[in-house]
N, C-alpha and C positions, 0 to 999 in steps of 0.2 A: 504494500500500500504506500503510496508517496506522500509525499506531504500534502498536497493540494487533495490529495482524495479523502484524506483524516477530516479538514476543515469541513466539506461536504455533509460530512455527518453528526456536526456538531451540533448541537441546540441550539439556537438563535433566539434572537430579541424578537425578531420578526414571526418568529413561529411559536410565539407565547410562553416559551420556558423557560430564554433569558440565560445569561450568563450567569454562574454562582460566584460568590468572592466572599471571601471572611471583611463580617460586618467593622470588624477593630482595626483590621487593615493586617502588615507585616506584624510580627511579635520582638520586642526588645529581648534582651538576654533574661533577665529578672523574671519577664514576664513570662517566657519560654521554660525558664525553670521552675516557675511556681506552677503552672497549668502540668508539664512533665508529670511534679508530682503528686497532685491530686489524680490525673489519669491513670499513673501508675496504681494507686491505691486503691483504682478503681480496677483493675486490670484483675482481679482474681473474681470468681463465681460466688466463694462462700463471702467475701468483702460485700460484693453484689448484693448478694439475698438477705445480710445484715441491713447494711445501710436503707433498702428498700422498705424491708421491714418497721425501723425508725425513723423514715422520714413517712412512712404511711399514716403515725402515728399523727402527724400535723406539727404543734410546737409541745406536744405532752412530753416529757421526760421517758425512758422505758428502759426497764428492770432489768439486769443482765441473765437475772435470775428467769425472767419471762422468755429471752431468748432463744436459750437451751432448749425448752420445753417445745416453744414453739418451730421450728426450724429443724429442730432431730437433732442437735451439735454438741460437743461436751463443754463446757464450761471452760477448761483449755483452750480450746479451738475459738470461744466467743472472744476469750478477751485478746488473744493472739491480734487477731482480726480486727477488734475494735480498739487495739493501740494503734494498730495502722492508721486508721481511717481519723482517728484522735490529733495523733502525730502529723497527719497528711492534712489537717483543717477540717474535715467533713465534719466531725462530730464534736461533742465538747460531752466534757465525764466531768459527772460529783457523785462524788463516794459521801455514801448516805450508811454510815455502821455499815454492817457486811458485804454490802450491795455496792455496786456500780451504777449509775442511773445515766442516760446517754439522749443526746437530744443531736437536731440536726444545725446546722450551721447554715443558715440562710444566704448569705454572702458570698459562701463557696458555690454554691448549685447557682448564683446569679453570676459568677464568674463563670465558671463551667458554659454555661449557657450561651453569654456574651459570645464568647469563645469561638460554640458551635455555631451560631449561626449565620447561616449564609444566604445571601440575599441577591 
């Protein structure tokens, strides 16, 4: 395929789908590192099904203890996962006596976002 025949098959402005472009523009170094590592944090399946879990919750706080039960996972494995995601920004931890309590980080998911989208 040569060049001019690639172009061809591109999506156009004129045929309603438009060119896509990250809304923020290029990424500065800081800002390529900071998004790096939230994405990365995001990068594992059990991280995944954590965080979704607790951001389902809205802004309510949620039990570490509730996790386990829910999810199938051992108490090892939550909190493994949820320093990540702590240490990465997504979440924020208070230790309430035995318990860990976990809420979302609004700011992060608006950066994240920011990020993705493409217009």
């Amino acid at each position: 395929m040569t060049a001019s025949s690639a172009t061809n098959h591109a999506p156009s402005a004129a045929g309603g789908q438009g060119c896509c472009s990250l809304s923020t523009g290029p990424l500065e170094i800081a800002s390529a590192e900071r998004l790096a590592a939230l994405l990365k944090a995001l990068s594992d399946p059990t991280r995944l099904r954590l965080l979704s879990h607790i951001a389902s919750q809205g802004c309510e706080t949620v039990c570490a203890c509730d996790l386990t039960k829910e999810l199938g996972i051992s108490q090892p494995t939550v909190s493994h996962h949820t320093k990540k995601l702590v240490d990465a920004g997504l979440l924020t931890r208070e230790q309430r006596g035995r318990w860990a309590y976990y809420s979302v980080i609004p700011a992060a998911f608006a950066e994240l976002q920011a990020f993705l989208d493409l217009t």
